[in-house]
C-alpha positions in Angstrom: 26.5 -15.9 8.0 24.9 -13.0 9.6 22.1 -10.9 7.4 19.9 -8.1 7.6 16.5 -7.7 6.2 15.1 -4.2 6.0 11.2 -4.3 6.0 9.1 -7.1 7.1 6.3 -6.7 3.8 6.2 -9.9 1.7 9.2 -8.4 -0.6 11.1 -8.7 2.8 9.7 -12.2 4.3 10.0 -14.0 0.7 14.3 -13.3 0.7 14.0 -14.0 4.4 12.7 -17.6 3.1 14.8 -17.7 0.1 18.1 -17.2 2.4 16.8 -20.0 5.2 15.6 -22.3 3.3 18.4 -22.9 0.7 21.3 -25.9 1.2 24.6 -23.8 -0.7 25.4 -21.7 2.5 24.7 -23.7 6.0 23.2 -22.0 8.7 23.0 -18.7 7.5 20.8 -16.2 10.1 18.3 -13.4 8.9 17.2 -10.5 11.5 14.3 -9.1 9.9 14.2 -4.8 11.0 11.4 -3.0 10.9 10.5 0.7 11.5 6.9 -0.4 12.8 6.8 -2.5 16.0 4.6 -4.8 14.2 5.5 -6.7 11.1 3.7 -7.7 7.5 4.1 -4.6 5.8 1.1 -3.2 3.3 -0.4 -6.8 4.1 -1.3 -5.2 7.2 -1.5 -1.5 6.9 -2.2 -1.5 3.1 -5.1 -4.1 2.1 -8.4 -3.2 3.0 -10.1 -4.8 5.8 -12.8 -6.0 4.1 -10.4 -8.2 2.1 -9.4 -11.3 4.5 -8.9 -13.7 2.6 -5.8 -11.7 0.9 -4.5 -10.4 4.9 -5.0 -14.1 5.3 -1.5 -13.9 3.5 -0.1 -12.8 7.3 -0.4 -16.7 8.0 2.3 -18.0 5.1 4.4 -14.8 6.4 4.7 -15.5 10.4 5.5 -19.0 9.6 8.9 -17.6 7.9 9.5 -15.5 10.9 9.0 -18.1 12.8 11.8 -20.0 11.2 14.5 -20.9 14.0 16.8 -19.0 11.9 14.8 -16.1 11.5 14.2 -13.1 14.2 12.1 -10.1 13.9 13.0 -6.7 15.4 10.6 -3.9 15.3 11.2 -0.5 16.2 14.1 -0.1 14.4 14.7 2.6 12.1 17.3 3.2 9.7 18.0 6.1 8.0 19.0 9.8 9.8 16.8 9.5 13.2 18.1 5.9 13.4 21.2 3.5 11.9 23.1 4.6 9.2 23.4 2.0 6.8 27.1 2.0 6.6 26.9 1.6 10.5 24.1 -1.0 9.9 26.3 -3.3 7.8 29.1 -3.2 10.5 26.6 -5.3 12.0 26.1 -7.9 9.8 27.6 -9.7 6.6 25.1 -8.4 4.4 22.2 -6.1 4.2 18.9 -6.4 2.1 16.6 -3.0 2.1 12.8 -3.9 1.1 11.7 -1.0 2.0 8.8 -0.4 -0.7 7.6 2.3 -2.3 6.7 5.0 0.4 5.3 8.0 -0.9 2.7 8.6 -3.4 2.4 10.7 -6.7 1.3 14.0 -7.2 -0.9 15.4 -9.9 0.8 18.5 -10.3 -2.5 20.5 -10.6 -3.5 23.7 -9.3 -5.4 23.1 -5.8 -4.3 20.5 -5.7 -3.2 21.1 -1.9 -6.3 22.1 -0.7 -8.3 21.0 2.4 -10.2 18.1 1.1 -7.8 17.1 -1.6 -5.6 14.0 0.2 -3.7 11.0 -1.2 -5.5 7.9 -1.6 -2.3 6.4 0.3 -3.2 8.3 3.2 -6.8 7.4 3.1 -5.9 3.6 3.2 -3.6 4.1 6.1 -6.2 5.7 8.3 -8.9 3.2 7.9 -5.9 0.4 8.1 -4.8 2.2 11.7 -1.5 2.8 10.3 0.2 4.8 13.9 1.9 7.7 11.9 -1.7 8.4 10.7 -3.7 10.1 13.6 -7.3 8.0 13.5 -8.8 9.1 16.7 -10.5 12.4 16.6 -7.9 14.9 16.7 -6.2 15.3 13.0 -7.1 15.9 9.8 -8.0 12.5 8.7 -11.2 12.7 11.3 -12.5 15.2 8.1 -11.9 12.3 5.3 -16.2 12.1 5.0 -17.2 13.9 7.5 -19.3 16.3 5.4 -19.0 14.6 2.2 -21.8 14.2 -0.1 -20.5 13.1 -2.8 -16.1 12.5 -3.8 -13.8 11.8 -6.8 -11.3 8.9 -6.8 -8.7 9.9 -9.4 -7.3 6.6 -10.8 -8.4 3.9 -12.1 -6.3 1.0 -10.6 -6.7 -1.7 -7.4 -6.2 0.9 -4.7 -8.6 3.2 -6.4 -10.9 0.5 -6.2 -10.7 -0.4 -2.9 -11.0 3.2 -1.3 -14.1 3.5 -3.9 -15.6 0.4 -1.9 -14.6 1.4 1.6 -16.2 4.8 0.7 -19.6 3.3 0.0 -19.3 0.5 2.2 -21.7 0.2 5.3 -21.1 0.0 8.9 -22.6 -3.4 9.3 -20.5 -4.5 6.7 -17.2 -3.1 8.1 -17.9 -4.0 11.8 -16.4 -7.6 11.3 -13.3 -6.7 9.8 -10.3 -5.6 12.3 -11.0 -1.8 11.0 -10.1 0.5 14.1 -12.9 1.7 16.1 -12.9 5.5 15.7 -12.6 4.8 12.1 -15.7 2.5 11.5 -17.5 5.3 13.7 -16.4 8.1 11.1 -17.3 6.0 7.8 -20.3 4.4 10.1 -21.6 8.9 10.0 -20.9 8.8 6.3 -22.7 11.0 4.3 -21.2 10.0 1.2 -23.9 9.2 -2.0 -21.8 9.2 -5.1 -18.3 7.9 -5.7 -16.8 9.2 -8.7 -13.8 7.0 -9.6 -12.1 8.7 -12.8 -9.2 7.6 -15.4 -7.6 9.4 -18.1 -7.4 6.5 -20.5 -10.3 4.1 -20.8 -11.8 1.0 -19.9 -9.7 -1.4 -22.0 -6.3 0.3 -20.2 -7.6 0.2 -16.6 -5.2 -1.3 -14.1 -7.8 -2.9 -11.8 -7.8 -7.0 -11.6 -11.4 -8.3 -12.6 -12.0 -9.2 -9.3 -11.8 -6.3 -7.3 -13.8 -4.6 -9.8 -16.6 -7.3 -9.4 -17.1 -6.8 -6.3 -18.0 -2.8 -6.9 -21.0 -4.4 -8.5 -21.8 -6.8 -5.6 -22.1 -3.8 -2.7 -25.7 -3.7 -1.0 -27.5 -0.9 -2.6 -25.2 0.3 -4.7 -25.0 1.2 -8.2 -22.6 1.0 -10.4 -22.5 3.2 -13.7 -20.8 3.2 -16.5 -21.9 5.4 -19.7 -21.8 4.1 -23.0 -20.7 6.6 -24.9 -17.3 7.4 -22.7 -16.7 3.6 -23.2 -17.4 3.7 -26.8 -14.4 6.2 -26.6 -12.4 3.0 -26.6 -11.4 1.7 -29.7 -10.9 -1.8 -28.0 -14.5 -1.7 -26.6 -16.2 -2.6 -29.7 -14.1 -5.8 -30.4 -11.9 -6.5 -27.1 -11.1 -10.2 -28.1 -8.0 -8.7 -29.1 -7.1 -7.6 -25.7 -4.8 -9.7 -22.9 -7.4 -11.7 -21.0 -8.0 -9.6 -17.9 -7.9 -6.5 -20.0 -11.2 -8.1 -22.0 -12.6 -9.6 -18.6 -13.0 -5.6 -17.4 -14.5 -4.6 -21.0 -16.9 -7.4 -20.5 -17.5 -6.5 -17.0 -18.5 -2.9 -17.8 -20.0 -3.4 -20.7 -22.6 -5.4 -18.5 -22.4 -2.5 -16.0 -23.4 0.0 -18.9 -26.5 -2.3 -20.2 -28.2 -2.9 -16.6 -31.1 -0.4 -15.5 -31.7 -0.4 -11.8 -35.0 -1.6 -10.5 -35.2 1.1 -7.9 -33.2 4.4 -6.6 -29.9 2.8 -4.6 -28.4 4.5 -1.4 -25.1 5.2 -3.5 -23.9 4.9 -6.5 -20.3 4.7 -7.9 -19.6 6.7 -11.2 -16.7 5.0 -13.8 -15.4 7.5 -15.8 -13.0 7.6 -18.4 -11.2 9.6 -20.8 -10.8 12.4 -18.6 -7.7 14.1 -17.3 -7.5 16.4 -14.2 -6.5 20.0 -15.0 -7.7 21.6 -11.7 -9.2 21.1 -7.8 -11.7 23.2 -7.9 -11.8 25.9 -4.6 -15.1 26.3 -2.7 -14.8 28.8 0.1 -11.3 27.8 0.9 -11.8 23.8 0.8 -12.6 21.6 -2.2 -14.9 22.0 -4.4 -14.4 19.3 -7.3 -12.2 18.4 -10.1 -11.7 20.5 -13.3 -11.0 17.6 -16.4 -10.4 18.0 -20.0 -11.7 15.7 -22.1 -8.8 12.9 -23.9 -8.5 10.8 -26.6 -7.4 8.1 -27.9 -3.9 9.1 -29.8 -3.7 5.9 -31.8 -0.7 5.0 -29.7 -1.8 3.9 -26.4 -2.0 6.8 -25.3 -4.6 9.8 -25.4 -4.3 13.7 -26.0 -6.3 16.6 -24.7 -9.5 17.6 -26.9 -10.1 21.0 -25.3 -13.2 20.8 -24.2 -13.8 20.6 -20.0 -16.2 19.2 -17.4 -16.1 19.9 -13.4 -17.0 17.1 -11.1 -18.6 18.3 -8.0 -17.1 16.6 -4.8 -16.2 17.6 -1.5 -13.5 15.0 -0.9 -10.6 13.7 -3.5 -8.5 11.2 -3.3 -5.3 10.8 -6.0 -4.6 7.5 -6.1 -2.0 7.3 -9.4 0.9 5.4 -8.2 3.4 5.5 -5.2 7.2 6.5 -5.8 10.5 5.6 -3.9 11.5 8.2 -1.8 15.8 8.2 -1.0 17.2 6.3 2.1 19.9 8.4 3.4 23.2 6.9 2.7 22.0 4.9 0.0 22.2 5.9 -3.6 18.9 6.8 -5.6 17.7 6.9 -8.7 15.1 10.0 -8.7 14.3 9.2 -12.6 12.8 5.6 -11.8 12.7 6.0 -7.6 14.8 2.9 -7.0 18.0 2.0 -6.1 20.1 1.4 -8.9 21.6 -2.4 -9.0 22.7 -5.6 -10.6 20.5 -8.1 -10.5 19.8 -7.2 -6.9 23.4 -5.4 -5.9 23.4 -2.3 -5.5 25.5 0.6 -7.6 27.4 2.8 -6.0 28.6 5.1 -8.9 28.0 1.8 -11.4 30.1 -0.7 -8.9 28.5 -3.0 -6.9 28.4 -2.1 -3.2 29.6 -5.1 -1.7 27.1 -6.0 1.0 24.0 -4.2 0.2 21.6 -5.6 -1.6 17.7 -4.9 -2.7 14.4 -6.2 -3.4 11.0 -5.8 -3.9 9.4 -2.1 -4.9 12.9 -0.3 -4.1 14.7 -2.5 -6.0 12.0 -2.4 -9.3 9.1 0.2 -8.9 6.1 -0.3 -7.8 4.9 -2.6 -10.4 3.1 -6.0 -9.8 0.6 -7.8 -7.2 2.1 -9.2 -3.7 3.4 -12.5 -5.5 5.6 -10.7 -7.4 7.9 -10.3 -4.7 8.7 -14.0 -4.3 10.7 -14.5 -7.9 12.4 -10.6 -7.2 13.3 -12.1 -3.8 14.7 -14.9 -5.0 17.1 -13.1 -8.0 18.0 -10.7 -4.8 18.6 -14.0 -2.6 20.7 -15.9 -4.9 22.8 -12.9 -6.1 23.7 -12.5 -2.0 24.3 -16.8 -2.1 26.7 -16.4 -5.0 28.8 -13.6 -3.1 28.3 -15.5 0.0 32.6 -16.7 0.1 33.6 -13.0 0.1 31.6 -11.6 2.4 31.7 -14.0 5.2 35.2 -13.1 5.4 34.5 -9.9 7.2 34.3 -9.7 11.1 31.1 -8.9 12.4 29.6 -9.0 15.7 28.4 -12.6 16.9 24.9 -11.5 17.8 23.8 -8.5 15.9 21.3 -7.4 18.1 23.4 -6.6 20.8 25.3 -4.3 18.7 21.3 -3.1 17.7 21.0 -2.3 21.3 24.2 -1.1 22.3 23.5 1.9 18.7 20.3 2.9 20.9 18.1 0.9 19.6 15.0 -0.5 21.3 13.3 -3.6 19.3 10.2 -5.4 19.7 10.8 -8.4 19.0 9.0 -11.2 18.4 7.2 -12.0 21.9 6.3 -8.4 21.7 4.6 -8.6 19.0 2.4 -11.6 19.6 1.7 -9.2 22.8 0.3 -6.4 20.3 -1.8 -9.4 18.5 -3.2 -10.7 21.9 -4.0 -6.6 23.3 -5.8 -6.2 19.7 -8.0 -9.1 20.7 -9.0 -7.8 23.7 -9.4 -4.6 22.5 -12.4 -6.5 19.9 -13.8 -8.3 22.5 -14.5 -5.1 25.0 -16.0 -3.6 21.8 -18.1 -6.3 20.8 -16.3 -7.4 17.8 -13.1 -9.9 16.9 -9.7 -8.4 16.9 -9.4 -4.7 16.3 -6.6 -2.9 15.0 -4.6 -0.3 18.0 -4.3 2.6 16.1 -1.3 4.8 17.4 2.3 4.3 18.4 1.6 4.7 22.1 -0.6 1.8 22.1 1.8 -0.2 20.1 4.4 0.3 22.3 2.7 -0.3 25.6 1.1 -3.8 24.2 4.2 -4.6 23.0 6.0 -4.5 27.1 2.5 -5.9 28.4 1.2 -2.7 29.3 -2.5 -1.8 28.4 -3.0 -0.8 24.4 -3.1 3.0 25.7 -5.3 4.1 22.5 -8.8 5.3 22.5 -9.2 2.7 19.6 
């Protein structure tokens, strides 16, 4: 049995697993497709560099495309300037797209398009080198902090959190990590003194895990603070024993936060605000300027209601970071309500019948909900829907080795061996900087690693 995998994040490598390392169907194959010559998904281009032990995750994730079973082929896009899926599954028995969540949400806010005013999404993919993010020099991401005095993270969940850190990180702390070069350089310049990182609900509702806002607190000279009476907003801060246990872990956190007093003036300090709602990105001679918020409440529902009354936030950079979205795959059908593919336990709906063939999983398949481990049980459902409809499908004709019908559509993979070649090019790239392994930035430099040519990037 001949399958395809679409994306090569965990959501991807866990029903790569699921599929190879079950006993009901023998010998089934998986080829693992990925639009990016190089594999591991927002475990490589989404957590921030200063988090290793969580990239450490690429180790459990090669060992599955490693499997003898298993093969990964980069460079491969589906979609209009690639395969069609209908032409993609003439190719294989079955199809699984795990193709995430790829876009971001908007605020819907006047200004909200001006210079200055980007998507947290797009700020993790520059300092992550993602290639279609220009990093060295020459597009607008080069003005991320140049300039920047002080910026407002709208958003109070783990991605929020981690641009927050990177933002008031230091050089010497980032010049370990694989960070690309140009990029360190950038944040190495930054001016940045105050990190405003601001929710619309409040402390008890945040959607950070205790541990990533911990380690806010444990930055070298930095502050973090909270104020009292914004927290006191919360009806759960007085008594949060009756909150789930991570909920009351933050409460406790900040209320620590709120109590401290700073022996001395820090080199940065990161603001937590809540109970305020964006209404407006400020303009200031054509870039931005700050953030315009009203003032919310608690409703008495869970949720909160405007109060009328308004505060600006001066900042020079903001960063929306308040959720990612689906976004259609051409020849698929979509959902724009809940931007996933609608499906049955896995199968996708085509006009409410199951598509026979096409299946989905991870953030496609349920939103973007959940922390990397919950792809392994959504992989699994997706896995053993595909296992059950295994008999049927088997019975169509399809090539004996995909990728040559891959090839023979125009496409170009890197597979495996080129990829170990982008791993060993990024090595040398750290070592004639000084440093471990560094990231190569840009598709040009992908590409030439990956045929043993020099990483053609200015790093």
């Amino acid at each position: 049995m001949q399958v395809a995998v679409v994306g090569s994040g965990p959501s991807g490598v866990y029903t790569a697993q699921s599929l190879v390392q079950q006993d009901r169907v023998p010998d089934v194959r998986v080829d693992v497709l990925d639009r990016l010559p190089c594999p591991y998904g927002l475990v490589r281009y989404g957590v921030a560099p200063d988090h290793e032990k969580i990239k450490s995750l690429q180790n459990n994730l090669r060992s599955v495309l490693e499997h003898e079973r298993v093969r990964f082929f980069g460079g491969v896009e589906i979609g209009p300037r690639g395969l069609s899926p209908a032409r993609l599954l003439g190719m294989y028995h079955a199809v699984v797209y795990c193709v995430g969540a790829a876009t971001d949400r908007h605020l819907g806010v006047p200004g909200e398009d001006l210079p200055g005013s980007r998507s947290a999404t797009e700020f993790v993919s520059w300092y992550s080198a993602h290639p279609d993010v220009p990093v060295n020099g020459a597009g607008p991401p080069d003005r991320f902090v140049r300039g920047v005095e002080s910026a407002v993270v709208i958003g109070i969940g783990n991605v929020a959190v981690d641009v927050a850190r990177m933002l008031a990180r230091g050089a010497a702390e980032l010049l370990p990590t694989d960070i690309p070069q140009e990029a360190l350089g950038v944040l190495a310049d930054s001016g940045v003194r105050t990190v405003h990182m601001v929710g619309r609900r409040g402390p008890s509702q945040a959607r950070f895990t205790t541990k990533e806002l911990r380690e806010l607190g444990s930055l070298p000279d930095t502050e973090v603070v909270v104020d009292p009476a914004e927290l006191a907003l919360d009806p759960a801060y007085a008594d949060p024993s009756g909150l789930p246990a991570a909920n009351r872990r933050n409460v406790e956190v900040m209320r620590g936060w709120a109590a401290a007093r700073p022996e001395r003036a820090p080199a940065r300090r990161i603001r937590l605000r809540f109970f305020l709602r964006p209404v407006a990105v400020l303009d200031a001679g054509g870039r931005v300027g700050g953030v315009r918020f009203e003032r919310t409440l608690p409703d008495g529902r869970g949720g909160v209601t405007g109060s009328g009354t308004y505060e600006d936030i001066a900042g020079q950079l903001v960063l929306r970071s308040v959720g990612y979205r689906g976004v259609p795959l051409a020849g698929l059908p979509f959902d724009e309500g809940t931007g996933t593919v609608p499906h049955a336990a896995g199968r996708v709906l085509r006009d409410g019948a199951v598509a026979p063939g096409e299946y989905v999983a991870g953030w496609i398949k349920r939103g973007p909900t959940g922390v990397i481990g919950t792809n392994r049980p959504c992989a699994k459902e997706t896995a053993l829907s595909l296992l059950d409809d295994a008999p049927a499908l088997v019975q169509r004709e399809v090539p004996e080795d995909p990728s040559v019908a891959l090839r023979a559509a125009g496409a170009e993979p890197v597979e495996w061996p080129g990829w170990l070649a982008i791993e060993r090019a990024e090595a040398d790239l750290g070592r004639s900087l000084g440093r471990g392994s560094v990231k190569i930035p840009d598709w040009p430099g992908l590409l030439s690693a990956a045929r043993g040519g020099p990483p053609d990037t200015a790093g």
